[in-house]
C-alpha positions as CSV (number, residue, x, y, z in Angstrom):
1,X,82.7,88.0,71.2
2,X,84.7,90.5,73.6
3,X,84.8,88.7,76.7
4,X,85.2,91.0,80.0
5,X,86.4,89.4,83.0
6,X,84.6,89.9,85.9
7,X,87.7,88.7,87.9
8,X,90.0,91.4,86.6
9,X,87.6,94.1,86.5
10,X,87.0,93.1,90.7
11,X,90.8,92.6,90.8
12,X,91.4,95.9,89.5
13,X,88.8,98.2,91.6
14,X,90.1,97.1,94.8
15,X,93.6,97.5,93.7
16,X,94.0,101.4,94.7
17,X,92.7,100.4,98.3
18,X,95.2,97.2,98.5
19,X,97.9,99.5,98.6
20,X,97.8,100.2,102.2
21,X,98.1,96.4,102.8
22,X,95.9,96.8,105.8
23,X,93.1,94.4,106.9
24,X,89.7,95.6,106.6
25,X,88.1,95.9,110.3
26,X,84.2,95.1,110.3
27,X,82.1,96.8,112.9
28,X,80.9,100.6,113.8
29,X,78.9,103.8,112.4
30,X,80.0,106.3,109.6
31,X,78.5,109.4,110.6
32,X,77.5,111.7,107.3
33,X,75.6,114.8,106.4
34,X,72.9,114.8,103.7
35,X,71.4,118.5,102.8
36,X,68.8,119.0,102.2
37,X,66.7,116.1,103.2
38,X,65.8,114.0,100.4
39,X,62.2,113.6,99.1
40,X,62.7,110.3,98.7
41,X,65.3,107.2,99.0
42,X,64.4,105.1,95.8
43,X,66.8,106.5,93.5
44,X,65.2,104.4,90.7
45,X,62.0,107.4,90.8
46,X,64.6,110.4,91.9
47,X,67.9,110.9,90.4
48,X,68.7,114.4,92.2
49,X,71.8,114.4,94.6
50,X,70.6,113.9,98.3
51,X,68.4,110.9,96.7
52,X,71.3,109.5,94.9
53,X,73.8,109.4,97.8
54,X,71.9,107.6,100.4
55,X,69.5,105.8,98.0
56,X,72.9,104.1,96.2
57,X,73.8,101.9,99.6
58,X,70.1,100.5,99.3
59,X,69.7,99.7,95.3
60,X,72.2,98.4,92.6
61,X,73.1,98.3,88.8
62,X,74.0,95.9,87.3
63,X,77.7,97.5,86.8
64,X,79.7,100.0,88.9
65,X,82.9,102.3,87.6
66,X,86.3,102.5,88.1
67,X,88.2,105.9,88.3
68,X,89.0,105.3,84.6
69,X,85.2,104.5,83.7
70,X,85.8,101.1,83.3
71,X,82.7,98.6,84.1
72,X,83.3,96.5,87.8
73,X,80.9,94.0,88.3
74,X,77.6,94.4,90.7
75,X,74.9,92.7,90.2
76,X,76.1,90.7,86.3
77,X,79.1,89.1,87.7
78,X,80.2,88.9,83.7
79,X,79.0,90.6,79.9
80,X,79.8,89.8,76.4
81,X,79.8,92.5,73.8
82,X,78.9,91.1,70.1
83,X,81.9,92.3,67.8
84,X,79.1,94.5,65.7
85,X,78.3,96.3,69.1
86,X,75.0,95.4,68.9
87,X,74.5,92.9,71.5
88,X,75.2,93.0,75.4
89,X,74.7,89.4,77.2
90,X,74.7,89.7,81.1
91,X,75.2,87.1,83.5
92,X,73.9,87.6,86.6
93,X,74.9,87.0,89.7
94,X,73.3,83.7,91.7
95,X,71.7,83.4,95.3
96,X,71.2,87.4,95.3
97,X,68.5,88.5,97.6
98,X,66.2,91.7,97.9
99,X,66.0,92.8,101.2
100,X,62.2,91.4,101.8
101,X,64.1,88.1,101.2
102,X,62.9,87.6,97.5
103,X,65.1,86.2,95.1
104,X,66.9,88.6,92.4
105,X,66.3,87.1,88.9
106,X,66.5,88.3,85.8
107,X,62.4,89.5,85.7
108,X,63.9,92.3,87.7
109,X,66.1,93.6,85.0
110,X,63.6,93.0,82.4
111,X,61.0,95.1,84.9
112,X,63.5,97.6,85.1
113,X,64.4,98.2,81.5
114,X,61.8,97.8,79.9
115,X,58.6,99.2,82.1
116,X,59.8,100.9,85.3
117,X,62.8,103.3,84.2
118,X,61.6,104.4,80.8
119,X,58.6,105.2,82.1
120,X,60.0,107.7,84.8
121,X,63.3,108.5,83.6
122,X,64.2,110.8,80.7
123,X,67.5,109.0,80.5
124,X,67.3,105.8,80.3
125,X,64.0,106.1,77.8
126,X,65.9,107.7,75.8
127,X,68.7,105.3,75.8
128,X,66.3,102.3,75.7
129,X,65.2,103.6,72.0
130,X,68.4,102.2,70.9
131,X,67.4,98.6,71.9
132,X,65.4,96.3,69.4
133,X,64.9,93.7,72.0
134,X,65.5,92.8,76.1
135,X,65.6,88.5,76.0
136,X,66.1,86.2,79.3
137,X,67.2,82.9,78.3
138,X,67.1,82.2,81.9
139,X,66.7,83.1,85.5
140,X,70.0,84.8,85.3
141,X,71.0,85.7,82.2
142,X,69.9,88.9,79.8
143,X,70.4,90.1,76.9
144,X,70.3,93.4,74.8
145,X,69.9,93.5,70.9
146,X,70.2,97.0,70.0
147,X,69.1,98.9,66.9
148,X,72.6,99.9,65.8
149,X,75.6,100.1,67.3
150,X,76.1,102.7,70.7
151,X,79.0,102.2,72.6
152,X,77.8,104.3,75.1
153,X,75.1,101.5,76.3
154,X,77.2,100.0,79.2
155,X,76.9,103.8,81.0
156,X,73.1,103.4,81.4
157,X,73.5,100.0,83.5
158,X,75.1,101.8,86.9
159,X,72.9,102.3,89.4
160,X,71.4,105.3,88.7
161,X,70.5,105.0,84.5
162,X,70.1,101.7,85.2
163,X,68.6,100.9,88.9
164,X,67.5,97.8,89.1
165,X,63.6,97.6,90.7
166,X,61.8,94.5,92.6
167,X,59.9,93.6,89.9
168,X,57.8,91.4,92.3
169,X,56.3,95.1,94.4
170,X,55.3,96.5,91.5
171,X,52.9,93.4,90.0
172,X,49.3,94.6,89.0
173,X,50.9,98.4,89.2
174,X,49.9,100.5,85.9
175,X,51.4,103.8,87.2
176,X,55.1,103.4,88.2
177,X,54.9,107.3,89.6
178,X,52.5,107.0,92.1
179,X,53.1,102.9,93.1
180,X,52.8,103.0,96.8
181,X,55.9,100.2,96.4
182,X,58.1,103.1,95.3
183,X,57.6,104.4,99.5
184,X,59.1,100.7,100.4
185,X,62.6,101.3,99.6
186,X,63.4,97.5,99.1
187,X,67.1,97.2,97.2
188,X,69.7,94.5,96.9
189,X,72.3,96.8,98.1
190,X,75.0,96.4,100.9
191,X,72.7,98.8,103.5
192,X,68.8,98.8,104.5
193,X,66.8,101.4,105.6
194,X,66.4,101.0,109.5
195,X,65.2,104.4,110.7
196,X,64.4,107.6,109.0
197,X,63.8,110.5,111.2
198,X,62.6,113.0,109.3
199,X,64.3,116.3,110.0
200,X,67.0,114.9,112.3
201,X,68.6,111.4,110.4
202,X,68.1,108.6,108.3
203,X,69.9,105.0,109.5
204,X,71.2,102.5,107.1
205,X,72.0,99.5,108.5
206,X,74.2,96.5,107.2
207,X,72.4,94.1,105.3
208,X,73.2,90.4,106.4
209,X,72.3,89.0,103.2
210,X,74.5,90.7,100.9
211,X,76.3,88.7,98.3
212,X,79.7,90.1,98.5
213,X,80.3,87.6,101.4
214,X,81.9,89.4,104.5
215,X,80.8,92.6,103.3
216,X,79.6,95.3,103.5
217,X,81.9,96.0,107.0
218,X,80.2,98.7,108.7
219,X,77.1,98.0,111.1
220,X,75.1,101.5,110.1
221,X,74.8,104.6,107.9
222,X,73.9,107.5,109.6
223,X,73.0,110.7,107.4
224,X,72.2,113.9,109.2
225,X,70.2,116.1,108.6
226,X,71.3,120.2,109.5
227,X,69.8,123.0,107.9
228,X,72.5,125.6,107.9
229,X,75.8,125.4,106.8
230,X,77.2,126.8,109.9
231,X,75.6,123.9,111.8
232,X,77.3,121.6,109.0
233,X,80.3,123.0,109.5
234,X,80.6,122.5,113.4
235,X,79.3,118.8,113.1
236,X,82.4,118.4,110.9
237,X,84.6,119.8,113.7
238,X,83.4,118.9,116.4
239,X,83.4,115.4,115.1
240,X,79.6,114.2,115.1
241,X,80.4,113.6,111.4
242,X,83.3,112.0,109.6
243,X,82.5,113.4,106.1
244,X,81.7,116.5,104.3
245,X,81.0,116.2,100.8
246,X,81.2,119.3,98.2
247,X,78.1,121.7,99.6
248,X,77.8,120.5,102.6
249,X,79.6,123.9,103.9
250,X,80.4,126.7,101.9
251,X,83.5,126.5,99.8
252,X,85.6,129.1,101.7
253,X,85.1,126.7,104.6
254,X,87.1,123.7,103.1
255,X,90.5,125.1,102.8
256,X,89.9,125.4,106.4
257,X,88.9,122.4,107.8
258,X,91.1,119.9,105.4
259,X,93.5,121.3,108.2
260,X,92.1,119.6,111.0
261,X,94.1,117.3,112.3
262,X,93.4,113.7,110.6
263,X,91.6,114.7,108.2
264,X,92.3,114.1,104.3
265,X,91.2,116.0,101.3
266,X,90.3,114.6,98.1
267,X,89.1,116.2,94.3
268,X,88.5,112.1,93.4
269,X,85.3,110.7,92.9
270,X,83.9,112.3,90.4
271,X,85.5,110.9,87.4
272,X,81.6,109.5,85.6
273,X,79.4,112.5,87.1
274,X,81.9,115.3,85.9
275,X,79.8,118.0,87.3
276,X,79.4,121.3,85.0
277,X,78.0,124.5,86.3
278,X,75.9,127.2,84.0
279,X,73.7,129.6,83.5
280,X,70.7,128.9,81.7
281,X,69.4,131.1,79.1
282,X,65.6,130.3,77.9
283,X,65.5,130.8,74.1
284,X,62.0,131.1,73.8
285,X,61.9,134.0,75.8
286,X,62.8,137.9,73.4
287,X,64.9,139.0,73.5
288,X,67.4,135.8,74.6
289,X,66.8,134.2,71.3
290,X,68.9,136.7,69.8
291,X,72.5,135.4,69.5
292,X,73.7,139.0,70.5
293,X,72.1,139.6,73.5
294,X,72.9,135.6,75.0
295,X,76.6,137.0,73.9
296,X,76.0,140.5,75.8
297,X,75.5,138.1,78.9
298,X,78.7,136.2,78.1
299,X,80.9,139.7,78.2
300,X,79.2,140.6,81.1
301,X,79.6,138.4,83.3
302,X,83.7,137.8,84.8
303,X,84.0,133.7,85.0
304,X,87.6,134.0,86.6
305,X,85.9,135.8,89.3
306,X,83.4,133.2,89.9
307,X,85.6,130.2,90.0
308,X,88.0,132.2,92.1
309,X,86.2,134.2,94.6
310,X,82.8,132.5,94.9
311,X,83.8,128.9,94.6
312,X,87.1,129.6,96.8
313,X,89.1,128.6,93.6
314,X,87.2,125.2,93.1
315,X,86.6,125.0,89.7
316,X,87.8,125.4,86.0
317,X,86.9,127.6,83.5
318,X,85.0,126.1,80.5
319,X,84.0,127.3,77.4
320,X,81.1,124.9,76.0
321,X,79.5,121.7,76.8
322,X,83.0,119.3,77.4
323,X,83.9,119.2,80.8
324,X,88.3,119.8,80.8
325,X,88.8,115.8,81.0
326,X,85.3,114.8,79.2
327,X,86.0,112.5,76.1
328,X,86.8,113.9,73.0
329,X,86.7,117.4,74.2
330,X,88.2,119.6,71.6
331,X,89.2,123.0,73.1
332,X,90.7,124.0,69.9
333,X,87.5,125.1,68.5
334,X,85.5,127.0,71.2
335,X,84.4,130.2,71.2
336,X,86.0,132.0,74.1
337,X,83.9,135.2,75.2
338,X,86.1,137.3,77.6
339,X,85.1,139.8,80.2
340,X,84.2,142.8,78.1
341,X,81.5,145.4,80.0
342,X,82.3,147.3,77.0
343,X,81.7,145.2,74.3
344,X,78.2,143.7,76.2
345,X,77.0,147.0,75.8
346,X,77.8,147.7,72.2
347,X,75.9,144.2,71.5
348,X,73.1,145.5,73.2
349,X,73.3,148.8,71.7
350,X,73.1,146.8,68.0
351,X,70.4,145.4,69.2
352,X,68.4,148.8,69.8
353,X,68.0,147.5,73.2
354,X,68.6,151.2,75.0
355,X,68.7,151.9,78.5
356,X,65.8,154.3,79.9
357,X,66.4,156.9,82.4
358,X,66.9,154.4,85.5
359,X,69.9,152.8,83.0
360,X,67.8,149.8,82.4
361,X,67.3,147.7,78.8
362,X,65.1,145.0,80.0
363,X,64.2,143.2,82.9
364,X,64.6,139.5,83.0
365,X,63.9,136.9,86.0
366,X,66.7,134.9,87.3
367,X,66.2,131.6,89.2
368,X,69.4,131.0,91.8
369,X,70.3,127.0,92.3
370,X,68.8,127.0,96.3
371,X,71.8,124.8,97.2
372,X,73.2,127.0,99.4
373,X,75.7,130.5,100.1
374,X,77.5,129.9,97.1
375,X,75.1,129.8,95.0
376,X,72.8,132.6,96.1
377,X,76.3,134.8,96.1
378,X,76.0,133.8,92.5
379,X,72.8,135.1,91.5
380,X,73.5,138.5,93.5
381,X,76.8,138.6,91.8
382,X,75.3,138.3,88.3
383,X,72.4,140.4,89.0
384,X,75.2,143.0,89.7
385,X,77.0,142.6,86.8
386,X,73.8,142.5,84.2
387,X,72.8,145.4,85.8
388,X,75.8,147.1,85.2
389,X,75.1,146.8,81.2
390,X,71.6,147.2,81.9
391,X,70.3,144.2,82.0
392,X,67.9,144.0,85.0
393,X,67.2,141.2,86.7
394,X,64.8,140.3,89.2
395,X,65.5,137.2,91.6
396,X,63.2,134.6,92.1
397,X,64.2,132.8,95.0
398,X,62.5,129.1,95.6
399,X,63.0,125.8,97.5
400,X,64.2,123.0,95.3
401,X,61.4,121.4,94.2
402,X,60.3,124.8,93.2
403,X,63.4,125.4,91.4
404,X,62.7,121.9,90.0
405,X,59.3,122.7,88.5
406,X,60.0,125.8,87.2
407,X,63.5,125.1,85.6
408,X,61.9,121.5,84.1
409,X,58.9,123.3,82.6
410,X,60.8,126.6,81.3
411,X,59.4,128.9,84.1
412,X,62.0,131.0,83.7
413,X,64.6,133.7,82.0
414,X,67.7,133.1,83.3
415,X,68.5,130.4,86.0
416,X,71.4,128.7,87.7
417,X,71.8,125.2,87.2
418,X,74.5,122.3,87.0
419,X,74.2,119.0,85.4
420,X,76.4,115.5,85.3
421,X,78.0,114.2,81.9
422,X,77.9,111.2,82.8
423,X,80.8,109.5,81.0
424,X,80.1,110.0,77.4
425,X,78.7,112.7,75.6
426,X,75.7,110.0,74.5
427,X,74.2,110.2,77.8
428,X,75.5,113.5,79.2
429,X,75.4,115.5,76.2
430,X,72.9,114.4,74.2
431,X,70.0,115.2,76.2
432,X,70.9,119.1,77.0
433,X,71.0,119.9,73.5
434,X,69.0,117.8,71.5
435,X,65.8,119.3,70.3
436,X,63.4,117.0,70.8
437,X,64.1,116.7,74.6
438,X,62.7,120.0,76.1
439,X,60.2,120.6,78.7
440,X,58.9,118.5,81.9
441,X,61.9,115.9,81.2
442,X,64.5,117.3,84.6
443,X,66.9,120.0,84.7
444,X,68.9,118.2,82.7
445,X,66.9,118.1,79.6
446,X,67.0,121.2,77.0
447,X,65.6,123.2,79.2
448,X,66.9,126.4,77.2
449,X,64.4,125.7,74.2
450,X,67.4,125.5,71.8
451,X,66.6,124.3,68.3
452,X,69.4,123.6,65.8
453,X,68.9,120.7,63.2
454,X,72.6,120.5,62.3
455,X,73.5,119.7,65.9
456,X,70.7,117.3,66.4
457,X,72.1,115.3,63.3
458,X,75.7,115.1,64.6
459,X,74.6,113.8,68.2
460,X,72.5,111.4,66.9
461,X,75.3,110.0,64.5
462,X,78.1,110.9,67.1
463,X,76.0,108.3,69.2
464,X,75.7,105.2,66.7
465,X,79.4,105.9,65.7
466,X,81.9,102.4,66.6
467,X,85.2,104.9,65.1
468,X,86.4,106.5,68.2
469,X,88.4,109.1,65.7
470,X,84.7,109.1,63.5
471,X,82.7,110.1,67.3
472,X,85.9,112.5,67.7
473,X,85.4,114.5,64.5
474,X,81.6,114.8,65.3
475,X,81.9,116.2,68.6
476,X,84.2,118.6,67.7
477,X,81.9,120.0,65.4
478,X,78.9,120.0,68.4
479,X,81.3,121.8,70.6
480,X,82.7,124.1,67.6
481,X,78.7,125.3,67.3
482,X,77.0,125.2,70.7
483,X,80.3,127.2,72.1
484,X,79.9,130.0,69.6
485,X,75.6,130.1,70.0
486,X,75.2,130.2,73.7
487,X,72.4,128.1,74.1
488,X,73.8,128.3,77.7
489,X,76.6,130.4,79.2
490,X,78.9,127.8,81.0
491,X,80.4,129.6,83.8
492,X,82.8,126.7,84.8
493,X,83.3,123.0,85.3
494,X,83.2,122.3,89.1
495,X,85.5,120.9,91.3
496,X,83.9,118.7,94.3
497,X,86.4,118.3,97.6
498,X,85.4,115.4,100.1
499,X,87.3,116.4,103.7
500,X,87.3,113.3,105.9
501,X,88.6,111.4,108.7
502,X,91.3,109.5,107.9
503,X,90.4,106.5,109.7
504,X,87.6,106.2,107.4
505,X,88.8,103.5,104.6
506,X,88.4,103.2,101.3
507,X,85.9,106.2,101.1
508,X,86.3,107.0,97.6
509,X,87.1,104.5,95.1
510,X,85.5,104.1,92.5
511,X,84.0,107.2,89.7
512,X,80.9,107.3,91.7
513,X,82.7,108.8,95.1
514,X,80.5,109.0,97.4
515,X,77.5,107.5,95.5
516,X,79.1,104.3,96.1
517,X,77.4,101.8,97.8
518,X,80.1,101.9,100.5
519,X,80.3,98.2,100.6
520,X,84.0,98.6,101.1
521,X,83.9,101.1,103.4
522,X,85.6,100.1,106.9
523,X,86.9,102.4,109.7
524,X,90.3,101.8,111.2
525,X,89.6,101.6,115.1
């Protein structure tokens, strides 16, 4: 059995924060800024970023990651990993408390995994196929048998593949969608919910119980709640707030205030999420099924002018699925499809596809990400440059859950998007491409309608692979096809900045950022 000890894995997260030798101070408010407001705080039913950041100091995996995606204990104090990778034994932790005051057993994993998460989480169902059985010898032990081997598995346990639900709200429940417990918002996690004012704040406030004894160190949470980046902005200034995460305020704004004074920047934090930006391109839709046309888009659209000009420089140009750091990216065999005007129109000119006497081929809709400036400066931006091929495009502008239902059940022609990786192609990969994940499954799923058997077949074996030079090899080929067929046109892997005060400790430190459940978080007084 590989053993993994929980004492090392602790010993080594905190390292990176022991360096400053300082004494954690208890006591006070961090001040933050969630946009827009999220639907909902239970980040077991929502997986979408407002949700996620506040909803991750309220519930808990069973594992957190370090900045090298290496598991740190949170809820299983301990694992074992069969030497056939086929069988994960948690321990869990003792004398853990939901915040109603229940007990924390090992029922609430089983509830988790097997009912509650597959049945409202693309993810983590698809994941859960690979398990034969879930066992609880006892109160606080579990165990996995998988099908075959996937090293991937341990990535599904963090808090958001793998949020762990209070088994004991949800007895007598048969729909897990519309359970009225889902509205309670009871977690094990370092914060509570104390106040939620919609349209102005929501208050998290320091959960006595926690199990980290002594922790977490700060009394409240507060997450604001302002419209308009301008408004944003100024909080950040003016010093109501003592964090802005990436899109909070426009990117041209960062440069800026990283030079307030005491204030740090950081890119860190984002080591598991890995956040890739594209365009999607909906296959079933003429004429972007045809391979020449999705590569007319490619030419016509100048990436170095996005990442440098819209996104104030942060970003990195990509040219497939891999993320620049992602395991086993192989940028030796990508397609690379330069700015070419020229050669955009030739392809559509193959294609018969001529302009009429207004200059226009076809007319497509095009769904821009409603996350703010940037982004709408992106759609305008490649509205402009289709149209100088002649490629109309008509914008569809939308809210987010309207962008949401329409992107998730192929509403669309062309639309902005970005997903997370997610640590290993298994998880982050897998479900974008694969053929059999398409509509009503989040943005995330194949969304594009792409259909190619010969990539299914090396996902599906790159998954079950133990070699990590076998899982290599297949993934070079995935990346060697999807870069040269477009089913999307990456426009570029994004970078995320974090400004803050820098009395605020140990902000970022883990691969989660500030999805962390800020248990560690203190502010130097």
């Amino acid at each position: 059995m590989k053993l993994i000890s929980a004492l090392v894995l602790t010993l080594a997260a905190i390292l990176p924060g022991a360096a400053s030798a300082q004494t954690p101070k208890p006591g006070g408010s961090l001040n933050l800024l969630v946009q827009p407001e999220p639907p909902t705080l239970n980040v077991g039913m929502n997986k979408l970023g407002p949700t996620s950041f506040v909803g991750s100091k309220i519930y808990e995996g069973m594992i957190s990651l370090d900045p090298d995606l290496k598991p740190i204990p949170r809820l299983a104090e301990s694992w074992t990993i069969s030497e056939d990778g086929k069988t994960y034994t948690f321990n869990l932790r003792k004398g853990v408390k939901w915040h109603d005051g229940k007990p924390f057993t090992a029922a609430d994993v089983l509830f988790s995994f097997q009912k509650y998460l597959p049945e409202v989480f693309a993810r983590t169902r698809m994941v859960m196929e690979q398990v034969e059985s879930i066992t609880a010898p006892d109160d606080h032990t579990v165990v996995f048998q998988l099908k075959q081997p996937f090293p991937a598995f341990m990535l599904i346990t963090e808090v958001a593949g793998g949020t762990i639900m209070p088994a004991h709200l949800f007895e007598g429940e048969t729909n897990y969608r519309t359970a009225a417990a889902n509205n309670q918002f009871i977690g094990t996690g370092p914060f509570k919910l104390a106040e939620w004012k919609k349209g102005a704040y929501i208050r998290l406030s320091k959960n006595p119980d926690y199990w980290d004894s002594g922790k977490p160190y700060l009394d409240n949470i507060f997450f604001h709640i302002v419209p308009d980046a301008v408004g944003r902005s100024i909080a950040f200034e003016s010093g109501k707030v003592d964090a802005i995460r990436a899109g909070d305020v426009e990117n041209f704004e960062i440069p800026r205030l990283a030079q307030l004074p005491g204030t740090t920047l950081t890119k860190a934090g984002w080591e598991f999420l890995q956040p890739l930006a594209f365009l999607n391109l909906n296959l079933r839709n003429k004429p972007l099924d045809d391979l020449r046309f999705r590569q007319a888009i490619a030419h016509a659209i100048d990436r170095d002018f996005i990442i440098k000009t819209l996104f104030a420089g942060f970003g990195e140009p990509v040219n497939g699925p891999f993320t620049n750091r992602f395991p086993f990216k192989d940028k030796s065999v990508e397609t690379h499809y330069a700015y070419d005007p020229a050669k955009a129109k030739q392809l559509l000119d193959e294609m018969g596809l001529k302009p009429d006497s207004n200059g226009t081929r076809v007319t497509l809709r095009l769904l821009p990400l409603p996350y703010g400036e940037s982004w709408q400066r992106l759609a305008e931006y490649t509205r402009e440059r289709l149209g100088a091929v002649g490629i109309k495009t008509e914008i569809v502008a939308t809210d987010v859950p309207g962008w949401f239902s329409r992107i998730s059940s192929g509403d669309f022609d062309l639309a902005y998007n970005f997903i997370y990786l997610l640590g290993d192609p298994a998880i982050g990969v897998t479900q974008t491409y694969l053929s059999t994940n398409q509509l009503n499954r989040g943005n995330a799923a194949n969304v594009d309608g792409y259909v190619n058997k010969e990539v299914d077949a090396l996902l599906l074996k790159a998954e079950n692979a133990q070699d990590p030079a076998e899982r290599a090899a297949l993934y070079s080929q995935v990346q060697k096809i999807l870069s040269h067929e477009l089913p999307a046109l990456w426009t570029h892997e994004m970078v995320m900045p974090t400004v803050y005060r820098s009395k605020i400790k140990n902000l970022i430190s883990t691969s989660f950022g500030m999805n962390e459940n800020f248990a560690d978080v203190w502010i130097d007084k």
